[in-house]
C-alpha positions as CSV (number, residue, x, y, z in Angstrom):
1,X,0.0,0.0,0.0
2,X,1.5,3.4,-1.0
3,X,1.6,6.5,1.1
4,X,-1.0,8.4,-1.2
5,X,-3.7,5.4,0.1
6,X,-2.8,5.1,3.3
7,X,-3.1,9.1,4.0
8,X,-6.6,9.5,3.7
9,X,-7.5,6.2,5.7
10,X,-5.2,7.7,8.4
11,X,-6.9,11.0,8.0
12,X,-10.7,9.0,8.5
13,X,-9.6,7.3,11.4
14,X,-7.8,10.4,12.7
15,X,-11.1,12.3,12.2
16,X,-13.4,9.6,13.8
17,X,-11.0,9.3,17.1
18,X,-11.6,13.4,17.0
19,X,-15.0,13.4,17.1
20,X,-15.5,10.7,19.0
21,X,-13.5,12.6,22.2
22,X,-14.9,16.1,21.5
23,X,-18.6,14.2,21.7
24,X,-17.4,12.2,24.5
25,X,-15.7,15.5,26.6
26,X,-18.8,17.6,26.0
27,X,-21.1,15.3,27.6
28,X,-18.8,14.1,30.5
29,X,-18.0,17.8,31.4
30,X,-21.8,18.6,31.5
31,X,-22.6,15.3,33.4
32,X,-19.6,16.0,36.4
33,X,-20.4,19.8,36.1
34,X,-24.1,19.0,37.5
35,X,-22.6,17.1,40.2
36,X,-20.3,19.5,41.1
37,X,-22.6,22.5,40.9
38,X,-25.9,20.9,43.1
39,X,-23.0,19.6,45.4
40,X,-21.5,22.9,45.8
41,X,-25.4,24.2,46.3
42,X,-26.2,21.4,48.9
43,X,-23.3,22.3,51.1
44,X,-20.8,19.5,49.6
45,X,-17.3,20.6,49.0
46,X,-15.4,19.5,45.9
47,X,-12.2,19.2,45.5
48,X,-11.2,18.0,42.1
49,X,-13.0,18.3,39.0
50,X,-11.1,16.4,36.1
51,X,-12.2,16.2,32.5
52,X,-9.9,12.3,31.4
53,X,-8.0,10.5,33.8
54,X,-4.7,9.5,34.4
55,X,-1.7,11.9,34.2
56,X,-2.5,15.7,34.8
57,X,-2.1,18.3,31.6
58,X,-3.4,21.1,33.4
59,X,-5.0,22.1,36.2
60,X,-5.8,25.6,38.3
61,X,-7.8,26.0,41.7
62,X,-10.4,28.5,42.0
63,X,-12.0,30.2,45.2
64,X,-13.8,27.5,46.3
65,X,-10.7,25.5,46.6
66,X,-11.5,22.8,43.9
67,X,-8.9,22.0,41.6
68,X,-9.9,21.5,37.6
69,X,-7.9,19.3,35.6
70,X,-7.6,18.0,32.2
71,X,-5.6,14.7,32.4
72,X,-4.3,12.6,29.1
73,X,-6.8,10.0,28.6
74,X,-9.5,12.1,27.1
75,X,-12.6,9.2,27.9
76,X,-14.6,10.4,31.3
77,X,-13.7,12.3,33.7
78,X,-15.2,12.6,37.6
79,X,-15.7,14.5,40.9
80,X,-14.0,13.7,43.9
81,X,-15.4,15.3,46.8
82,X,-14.2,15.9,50.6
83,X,-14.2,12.6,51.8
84,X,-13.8,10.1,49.2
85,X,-10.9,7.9,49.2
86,X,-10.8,7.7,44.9
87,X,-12.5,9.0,41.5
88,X,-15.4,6.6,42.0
89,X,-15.9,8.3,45.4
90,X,-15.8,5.8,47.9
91,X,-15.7,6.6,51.5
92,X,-12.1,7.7,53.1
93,X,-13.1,6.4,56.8
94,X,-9.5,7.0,58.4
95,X,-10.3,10.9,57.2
96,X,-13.6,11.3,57.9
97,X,-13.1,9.5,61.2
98,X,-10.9,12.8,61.9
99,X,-12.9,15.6,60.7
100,X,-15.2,18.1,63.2
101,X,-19.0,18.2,62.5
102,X,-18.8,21.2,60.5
103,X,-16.1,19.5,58.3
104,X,-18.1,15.9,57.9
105,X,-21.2,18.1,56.6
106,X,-19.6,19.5,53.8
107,X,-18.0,15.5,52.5
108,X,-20.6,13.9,50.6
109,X,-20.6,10.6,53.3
110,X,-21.9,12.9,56.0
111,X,-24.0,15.5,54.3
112,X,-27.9,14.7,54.6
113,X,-29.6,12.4,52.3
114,X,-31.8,14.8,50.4
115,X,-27.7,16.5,49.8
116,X,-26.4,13.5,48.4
117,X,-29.3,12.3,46.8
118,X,-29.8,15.6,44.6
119,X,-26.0,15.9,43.7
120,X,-26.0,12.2,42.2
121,X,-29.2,12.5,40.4
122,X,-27.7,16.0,39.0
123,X,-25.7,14.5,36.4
124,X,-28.0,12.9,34.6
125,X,-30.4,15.5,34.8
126,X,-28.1,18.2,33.2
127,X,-27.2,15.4,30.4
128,X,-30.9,15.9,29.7
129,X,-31.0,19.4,30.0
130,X,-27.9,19.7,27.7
131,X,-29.9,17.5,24.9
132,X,-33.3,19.4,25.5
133,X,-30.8,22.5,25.0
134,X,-29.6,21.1,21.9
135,X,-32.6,20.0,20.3
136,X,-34.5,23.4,20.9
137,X,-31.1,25.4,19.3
138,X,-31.2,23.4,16.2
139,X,-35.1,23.6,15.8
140,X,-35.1,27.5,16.5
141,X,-31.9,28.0,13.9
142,X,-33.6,25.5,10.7
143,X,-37.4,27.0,11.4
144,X,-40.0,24.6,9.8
145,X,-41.7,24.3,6.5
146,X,-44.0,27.2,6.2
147,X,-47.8,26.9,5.9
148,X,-48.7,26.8,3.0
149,X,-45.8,24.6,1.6
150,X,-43.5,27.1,-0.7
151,X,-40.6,26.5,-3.2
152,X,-37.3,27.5,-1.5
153,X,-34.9,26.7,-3.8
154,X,-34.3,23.5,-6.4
155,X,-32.1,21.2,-5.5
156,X,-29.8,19.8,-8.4
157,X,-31.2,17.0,-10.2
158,X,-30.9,15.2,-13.6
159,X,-34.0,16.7,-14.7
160,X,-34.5,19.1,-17.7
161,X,-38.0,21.1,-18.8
162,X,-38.9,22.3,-15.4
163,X,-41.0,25.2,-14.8
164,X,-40.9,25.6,-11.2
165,X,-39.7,28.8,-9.0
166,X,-38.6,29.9,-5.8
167,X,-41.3,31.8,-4.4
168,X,-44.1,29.3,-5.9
169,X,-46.9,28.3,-3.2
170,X,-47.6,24.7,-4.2
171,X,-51.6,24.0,-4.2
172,X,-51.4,20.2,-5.8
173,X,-49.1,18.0,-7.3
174,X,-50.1,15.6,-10.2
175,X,-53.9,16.7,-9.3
176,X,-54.1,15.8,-5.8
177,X,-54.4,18.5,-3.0
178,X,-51.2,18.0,-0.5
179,X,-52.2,17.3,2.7
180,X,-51.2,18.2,6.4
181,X,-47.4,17.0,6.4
182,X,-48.3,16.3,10.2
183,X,-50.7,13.5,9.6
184,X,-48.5,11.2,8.6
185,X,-50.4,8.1,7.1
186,X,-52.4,11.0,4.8
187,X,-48.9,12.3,3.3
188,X,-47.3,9.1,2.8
189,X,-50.7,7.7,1.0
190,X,-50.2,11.3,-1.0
191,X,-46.8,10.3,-1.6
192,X,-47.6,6.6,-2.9
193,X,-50.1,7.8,-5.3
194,X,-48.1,10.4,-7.4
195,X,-47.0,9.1,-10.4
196,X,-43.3,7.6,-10.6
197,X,-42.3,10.1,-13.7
198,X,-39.5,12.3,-13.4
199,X,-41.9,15.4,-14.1
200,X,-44.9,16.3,-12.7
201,X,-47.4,19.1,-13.0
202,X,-47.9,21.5,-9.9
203,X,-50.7,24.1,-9.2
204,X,-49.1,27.1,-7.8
205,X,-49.7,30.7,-6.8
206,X,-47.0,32.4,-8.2
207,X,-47.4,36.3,-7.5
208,X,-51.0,36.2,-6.8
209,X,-52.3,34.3,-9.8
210,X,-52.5,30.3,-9.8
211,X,-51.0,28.3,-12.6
212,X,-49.8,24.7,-13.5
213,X,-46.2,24.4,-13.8
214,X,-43.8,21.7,-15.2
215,X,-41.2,20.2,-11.8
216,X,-39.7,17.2,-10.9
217,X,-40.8,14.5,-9.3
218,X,-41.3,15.9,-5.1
219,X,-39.7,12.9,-3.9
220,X,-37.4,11.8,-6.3
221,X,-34.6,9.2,-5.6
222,X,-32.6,11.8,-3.5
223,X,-30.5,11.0,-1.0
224,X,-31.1,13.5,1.8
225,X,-29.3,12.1,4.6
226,X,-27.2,9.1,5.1
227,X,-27.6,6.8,8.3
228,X,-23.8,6.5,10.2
229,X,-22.9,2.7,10.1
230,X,-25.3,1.9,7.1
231,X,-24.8,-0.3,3.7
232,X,-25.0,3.1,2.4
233,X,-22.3,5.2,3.8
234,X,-20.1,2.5,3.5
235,X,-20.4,2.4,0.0
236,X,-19.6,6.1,-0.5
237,X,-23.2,7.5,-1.5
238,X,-23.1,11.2,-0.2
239,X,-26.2,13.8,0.3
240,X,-27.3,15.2,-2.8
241,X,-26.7,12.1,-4.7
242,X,-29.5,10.7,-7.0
243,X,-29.9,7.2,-7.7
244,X,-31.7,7.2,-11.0
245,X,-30.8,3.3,-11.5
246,X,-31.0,0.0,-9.6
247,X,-29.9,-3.2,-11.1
248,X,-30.4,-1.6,-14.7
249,X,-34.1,-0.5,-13.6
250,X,-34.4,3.5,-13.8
251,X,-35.9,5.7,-11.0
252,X,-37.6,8.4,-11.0
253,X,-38.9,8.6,-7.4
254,X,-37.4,7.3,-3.7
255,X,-40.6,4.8,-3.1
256,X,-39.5,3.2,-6.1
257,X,-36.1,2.9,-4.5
258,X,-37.7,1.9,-1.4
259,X,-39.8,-0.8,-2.7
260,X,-36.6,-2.2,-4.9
261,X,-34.7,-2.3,-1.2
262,X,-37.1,-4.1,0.8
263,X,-38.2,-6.6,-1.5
264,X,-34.2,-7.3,-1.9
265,X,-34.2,-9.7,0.7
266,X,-30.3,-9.0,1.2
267,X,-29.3,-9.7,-2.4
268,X,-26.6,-7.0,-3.6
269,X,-27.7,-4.0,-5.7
270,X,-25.9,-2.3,-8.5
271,X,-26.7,1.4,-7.9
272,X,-26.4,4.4,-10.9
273,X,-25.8,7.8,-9.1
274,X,-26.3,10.9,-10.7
275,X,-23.2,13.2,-8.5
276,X,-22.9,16.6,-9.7
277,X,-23.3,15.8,-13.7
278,X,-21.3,12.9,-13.9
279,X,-22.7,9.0,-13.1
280,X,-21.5,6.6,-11.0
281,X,-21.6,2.8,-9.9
282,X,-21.6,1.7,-7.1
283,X,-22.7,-1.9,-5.1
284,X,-24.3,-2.2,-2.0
285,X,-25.5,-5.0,-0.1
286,X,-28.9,-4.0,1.9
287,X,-28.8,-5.0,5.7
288,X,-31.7,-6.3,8.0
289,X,-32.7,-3.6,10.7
290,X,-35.0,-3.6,13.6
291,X,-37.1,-0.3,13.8
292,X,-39.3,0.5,16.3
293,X,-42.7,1.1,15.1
294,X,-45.7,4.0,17.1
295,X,-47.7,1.6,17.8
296,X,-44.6,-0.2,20.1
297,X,-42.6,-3.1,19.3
298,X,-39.9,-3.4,16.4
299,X,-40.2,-4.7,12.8
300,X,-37.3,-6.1,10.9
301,X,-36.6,-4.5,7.4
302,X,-34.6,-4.4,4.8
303,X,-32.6,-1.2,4.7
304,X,-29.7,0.9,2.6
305,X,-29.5,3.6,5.2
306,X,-30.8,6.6,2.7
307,X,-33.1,9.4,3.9
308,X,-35.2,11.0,1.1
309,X,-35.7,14.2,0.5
310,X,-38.0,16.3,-1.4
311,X,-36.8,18.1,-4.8
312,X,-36.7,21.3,-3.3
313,X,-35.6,23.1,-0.2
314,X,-39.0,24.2,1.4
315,X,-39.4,28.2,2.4
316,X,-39.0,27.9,6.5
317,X,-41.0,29.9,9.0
318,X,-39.4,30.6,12.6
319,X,-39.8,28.6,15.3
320,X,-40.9,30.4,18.6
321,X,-38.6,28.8,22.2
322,X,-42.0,27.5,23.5
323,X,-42.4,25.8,20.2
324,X,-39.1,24.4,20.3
325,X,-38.7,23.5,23.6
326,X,-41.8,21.0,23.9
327,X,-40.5,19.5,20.6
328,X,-37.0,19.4,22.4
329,X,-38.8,17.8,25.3
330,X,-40.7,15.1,22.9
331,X,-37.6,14.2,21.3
332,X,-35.5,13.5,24.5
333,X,-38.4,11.1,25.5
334,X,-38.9,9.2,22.2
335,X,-35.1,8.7,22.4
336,X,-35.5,7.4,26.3
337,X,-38.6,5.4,25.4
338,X,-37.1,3.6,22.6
339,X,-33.6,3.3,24.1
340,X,-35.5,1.7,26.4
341,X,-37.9,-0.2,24.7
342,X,-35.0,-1.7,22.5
343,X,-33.3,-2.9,25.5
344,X,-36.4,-4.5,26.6
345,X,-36.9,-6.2,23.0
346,X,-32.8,-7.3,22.6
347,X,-33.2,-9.1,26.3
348,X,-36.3,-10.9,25.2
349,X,-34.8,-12.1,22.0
350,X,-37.3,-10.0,19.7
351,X,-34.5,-8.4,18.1
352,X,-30.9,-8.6,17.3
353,X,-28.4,-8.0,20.0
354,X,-26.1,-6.3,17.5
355,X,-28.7,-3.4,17.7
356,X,-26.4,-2.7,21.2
357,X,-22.9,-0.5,20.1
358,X,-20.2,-0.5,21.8
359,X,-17.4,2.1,22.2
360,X,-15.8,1.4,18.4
361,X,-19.4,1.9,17.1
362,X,-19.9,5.2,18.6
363,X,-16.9,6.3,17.7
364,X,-17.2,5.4,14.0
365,X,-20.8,7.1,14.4
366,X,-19.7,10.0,15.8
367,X,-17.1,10.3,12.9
368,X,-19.7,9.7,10.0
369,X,-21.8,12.6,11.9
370,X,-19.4,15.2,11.6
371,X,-18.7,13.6,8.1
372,X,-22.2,15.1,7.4
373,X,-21.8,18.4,8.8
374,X,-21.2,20.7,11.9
375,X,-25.7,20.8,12.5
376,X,-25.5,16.8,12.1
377,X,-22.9,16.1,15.0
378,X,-24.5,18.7,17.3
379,X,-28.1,16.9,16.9
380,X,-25.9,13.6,17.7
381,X,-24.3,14.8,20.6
382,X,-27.5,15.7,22.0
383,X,-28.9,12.3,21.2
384,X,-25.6,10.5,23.1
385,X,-26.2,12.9,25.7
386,X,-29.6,11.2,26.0
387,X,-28.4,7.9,26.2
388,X,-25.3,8.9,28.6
389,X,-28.0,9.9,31.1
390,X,-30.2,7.4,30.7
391,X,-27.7,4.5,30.9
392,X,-26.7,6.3,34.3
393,X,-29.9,6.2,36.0
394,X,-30.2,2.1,35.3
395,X,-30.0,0.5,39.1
396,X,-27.0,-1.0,38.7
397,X,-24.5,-0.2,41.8
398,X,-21.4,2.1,40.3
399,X,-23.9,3.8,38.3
400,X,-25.6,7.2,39.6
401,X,-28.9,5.1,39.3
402,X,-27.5,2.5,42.0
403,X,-26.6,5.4,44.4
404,X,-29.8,6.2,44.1
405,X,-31.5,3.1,44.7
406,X,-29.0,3.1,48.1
407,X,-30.3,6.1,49.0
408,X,-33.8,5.1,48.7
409,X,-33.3,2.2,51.0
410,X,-31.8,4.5,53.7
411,X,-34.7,6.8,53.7
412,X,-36.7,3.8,54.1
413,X,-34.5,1.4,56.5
414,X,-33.6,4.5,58.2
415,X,-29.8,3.3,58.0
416,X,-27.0,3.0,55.1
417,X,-26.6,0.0,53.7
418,X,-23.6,-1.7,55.6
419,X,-20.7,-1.1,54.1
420,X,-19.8,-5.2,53.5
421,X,-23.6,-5.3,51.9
422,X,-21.9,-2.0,49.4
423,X,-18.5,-3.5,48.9
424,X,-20.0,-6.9,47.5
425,X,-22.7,-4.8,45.1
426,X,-20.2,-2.8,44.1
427,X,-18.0,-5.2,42.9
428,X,-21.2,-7.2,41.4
429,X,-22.4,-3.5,39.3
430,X,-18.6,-3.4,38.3
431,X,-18.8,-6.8,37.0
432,X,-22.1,-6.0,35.5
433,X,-21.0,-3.6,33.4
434,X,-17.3,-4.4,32.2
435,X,-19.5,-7.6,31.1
436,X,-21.6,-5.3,29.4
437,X,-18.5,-3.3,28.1
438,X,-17.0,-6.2,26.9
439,X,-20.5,-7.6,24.8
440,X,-21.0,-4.3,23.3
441,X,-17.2,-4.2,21.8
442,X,-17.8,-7.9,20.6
443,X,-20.9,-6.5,19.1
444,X,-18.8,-4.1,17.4
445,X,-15.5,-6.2,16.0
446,X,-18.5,-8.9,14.4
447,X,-21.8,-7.8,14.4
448,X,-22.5,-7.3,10.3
């Protein structure tokens, strides 16, 4: 292999390892940070604050008398407050043993229960916060397709003889009257019923006075967006691309594609893609995946990993923050409900295991995100920031969510547990989830 091959593999990996800390250090800082700042409210003291672990980079101590560090190895990063003997703050007896009242009230071992108990549950709390945050940003800075639907601009596409504008106010398409893109069986029965020809006739109002226009097709074969780990992306499609062939069958809108991909059952497809005037072939090989449906529950399709799009970029209205923050809300919990109800479904055998990444996969994720774009990675680390603070509040000891459950039996037993009963859960949650470590980077290396 010669240096001018090997370069840009280096330069994808190097990019993917990038992403994959600055995703990882934005979500750890904000986790720690909302220890650290309820702890500081509750009357805890901390004092160090480190972003990585191992060997110290840099590190200053502020008023409070905390110390913040950055150490080497950029994956995690913790609190240790007065009192703890380590990182994963357990309990320094010989020290505490030693300490006045006054000075046991501000370690997190002696502080009151409703203390400790709202300084663990602060971190994943702010990683919620953080992707709620996120979520309303993005929705505030793209707007959403004004009412009624109007031409933006045209997208490029291998299509000549069309009539349409920026500026037009579509009425119908092909004859048929477009209905409310938020009823979503109504717009994808629209969609199914316009005819698969590369031009179509639209009703608009074009400065006050309605007319029938030549455009293409409103959901050609368009690849809008590409899913990270897909059949897809690994065969180099890009957004923007058209696919106006498949297996020597022309295209001339994405259900057509869609159809030719599910009824593939898993055969390879020889793809022609239209790229900026010039064609291209490429093979991919369609791969089974388990998507949750509204109703609940999974169904396994056939899938290339390809987001359509529509043929132009719609006219956008603003989005008011109330507006965006209950959508930001909704999003965070369909991405907890169905983390959760895919957990549920891999344990019961419903669907694949391989549906679980491990750290490999989420780095290679996070490196096809910012692949896509800076809006694409800031949507997925808002996403990971999701799952970060969910996966902390499972009841597993060594996770926030087993403090918690610790806590809970003190306010009801009245006493800690003891600390030989903590030692041997400890080690069991530790075990727990280096097993679980361990599956997820199998799932990884040979998982298709």
């Amino acid at each position: 292999m010669d240096l001018a091959t090997l370069l840009p593999q280096f330069g994808s990996v190097f990019m993917t390892i990038l992403a994959f800390i600055v995703a990882l250090s934005i979500i750890v800082a904000v986790h720690e940070y909302g220890h650290y700042i309820v702890g500081r409210w509750s009357g805890i003291k901390a004092e160090v604050f480190s972003l990585g672990f191992g060997p110290v980079l840099l590190a200053r101590t502020d008023r409070h008398g905390t110390r913040w560090q950055v150490a080497a190895l950029p994956f995690g990063g913790y609190v240790k407050f007065l009192g703890d003997a380590d990182a994963a703050s357990g309990q320094d007896g010989a020290a505490m043993a030693a300490m006045p009242p006054e000075r046991l009230r501000q370690t997190m071992h002696g502080a009151p229960l409703w203390a400790r108990t709202a300084t663990v549950a602060a971190g994943p709390v702010f990683n919620f916060i953080l992707s709620i945050l996120v979520f309303s940003a993005v929705m505030m800075g793209s707007g959403k397709t004004a009412d009624p639907l109007t031409v933006g601009a045209l997208k490029p596409l291998p299509v000549e003889g069309v009539d349409l504008r920026p500026g037009d106010e579509v009425l119908r398409v092909a004859g048929q009257a477009l209905p409310d893109p938020e009823a979503d069986d109504a717009y994808d029965d629209f969609l199914d019923a316009l005819p698969r020809e590369p031009r179509l006739d639209y009703d608009v109002r074009r400065d006050g006075a309605r007319m029938t226009v030549t455009g293409p097709h409103l959901m050609p074969p368009l690849v809008g967006g590409l899913s990270p780990q897909s059949a897809a992306f690994a065969a180099g499609l890009e957004a923007g691309d058209v696919i106006t062939a498949v297996n020597g069958v022309p295209l001339a809108a994405f259900s057509g594609l869609k159809e030719i991909v599910e009824g593939s059952d898993g055969a390879p497809l020889a793809l022609e893609v239209w790229r900026g005037g010039e064609t291209l072939d490429l093979t991919l090989v369609p791969r089974r995946t388990d998507e949750p449906q509204p109703e609940g529950g999974f169904r396994t399709e056939w899938r290339i990993g390809v987001v359509g799009a529509m043929a132009f970029e719609p006219a956008t209205e603003a989005v008011g923050p109330v507006e965006a923050l209950g959508g930001a809300v909704g999003q965070t919990w369909m991405i907890i409900e169905s983390s959760v109800s895919g957990l549920y479904h891999m344990v019961t055998g419903a669907i694949s295991s391989c549906n679980m990444s491990g750290p490999i996969g989420i780095a290679q994720v996070s490196g096809a995100m910012a692949s896509q774009g800076a809006e694409s990675f800031i949507w997925f680390i808002a996403v990971l920031s999701t799952a970060v603070g969910l996966l902390n509040l499972f009841p597993v000891p060594v996770l926030d969510g087993g403090h918690l459950v610790f806590y809970a039996y003190e306010a009801v037993a009245g006493r800690p547990p003891s600390e030989r009963a903590l030692r041997v859960m400890m080690s069991v949650g530790l075990t727990l989830i280096l097993s679980l470590m361990l599956f997820a980077v199998f799932n990884d290396l040979f998982c298709p």
